[in-house]
N, C-alpha and C positions, 0 to 999 in steps of 0.2 A: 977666482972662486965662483961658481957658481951655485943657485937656487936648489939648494936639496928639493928634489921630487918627490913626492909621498905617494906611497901605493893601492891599487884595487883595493875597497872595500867590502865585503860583501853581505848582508843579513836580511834578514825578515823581519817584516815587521806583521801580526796576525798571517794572512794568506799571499799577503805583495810583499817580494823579490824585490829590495833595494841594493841597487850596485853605485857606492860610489867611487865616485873618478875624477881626478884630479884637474881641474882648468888650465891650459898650455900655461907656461912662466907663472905659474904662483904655485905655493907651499902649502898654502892653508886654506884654499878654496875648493868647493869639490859640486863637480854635478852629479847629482843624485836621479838616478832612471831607474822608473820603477817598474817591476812587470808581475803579471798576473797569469799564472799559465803558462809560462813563457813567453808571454804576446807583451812586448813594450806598451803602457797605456799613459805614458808622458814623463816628465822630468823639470825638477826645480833647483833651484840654487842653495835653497835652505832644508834644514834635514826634515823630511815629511811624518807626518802623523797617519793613526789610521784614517781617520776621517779625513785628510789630503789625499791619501792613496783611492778613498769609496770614492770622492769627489772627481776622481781625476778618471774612475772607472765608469761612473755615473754620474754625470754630469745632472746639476736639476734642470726641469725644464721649463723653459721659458717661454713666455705667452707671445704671438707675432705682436708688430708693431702695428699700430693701425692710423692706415694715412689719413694723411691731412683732410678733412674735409670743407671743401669747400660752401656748403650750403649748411652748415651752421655757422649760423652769426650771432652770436650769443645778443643780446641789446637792441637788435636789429626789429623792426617793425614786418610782422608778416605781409606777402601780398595783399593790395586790396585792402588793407586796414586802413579806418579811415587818418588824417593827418593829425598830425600832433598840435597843440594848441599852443601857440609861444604864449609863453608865462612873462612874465614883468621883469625886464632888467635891475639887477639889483642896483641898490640907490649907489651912488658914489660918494666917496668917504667927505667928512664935512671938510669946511674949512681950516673951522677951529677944531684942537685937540683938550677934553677937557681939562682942566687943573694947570691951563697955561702951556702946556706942551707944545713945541714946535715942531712941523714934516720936517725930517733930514732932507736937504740941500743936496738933490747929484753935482755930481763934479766929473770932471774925466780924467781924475786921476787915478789909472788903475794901471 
């Protein structure tokens, strides 16, 4: 027994020409190719809206990418600026912890 085939589909949706069409070996799966004019302006797997059909015609447009630059360094000290002043190492922690606490003990069990 094999896979009943399901047949062309065909309708509008506003002004785009939806044909759908069955995916080889399956029943219930269909590519959907839309067209405007006659002119194919792409195809989805899932059933398209208007607004998938304007998108697929009109795609929005998107701003270039803008490279990397090398000569900003954001933190960076400008040329020529005079040197930075080392500040005072922070103190290191006491011995004692107060209220009696003790430093946890490394060990190398891990």
């Amino acid at each position: 027994m094999s896979i009943p085939i399901l047949e062309r589909k065909r309708y509008m949706i506003g002004k785009y020409e939806i044909i759908a069409q069955p995916f080889a070996y399956s029943s219930h799966m269909f590519r959907y190719t839309v067209f405007v004019d006659g002119k194919r302006i792409g195809a989805m797997a899932s059933v398209p809206s208007e607004s998938d059909c304007l998108f697929m015609e009109k795609p929005p447009i998107v701003p270039p990418l803008v490279p990397y630059q090398a000569v900003y360094r954001p933190g960076r000290p400008k040329k020529g600026a005079p040197p930075r002043v080392a500040t005072e190492p922070p103190q290191p922690p006491r011995e004692e912890l107060p209220h009696g606490m003790a430093f946890p003990q490394a060990n190398d069990d891990r």
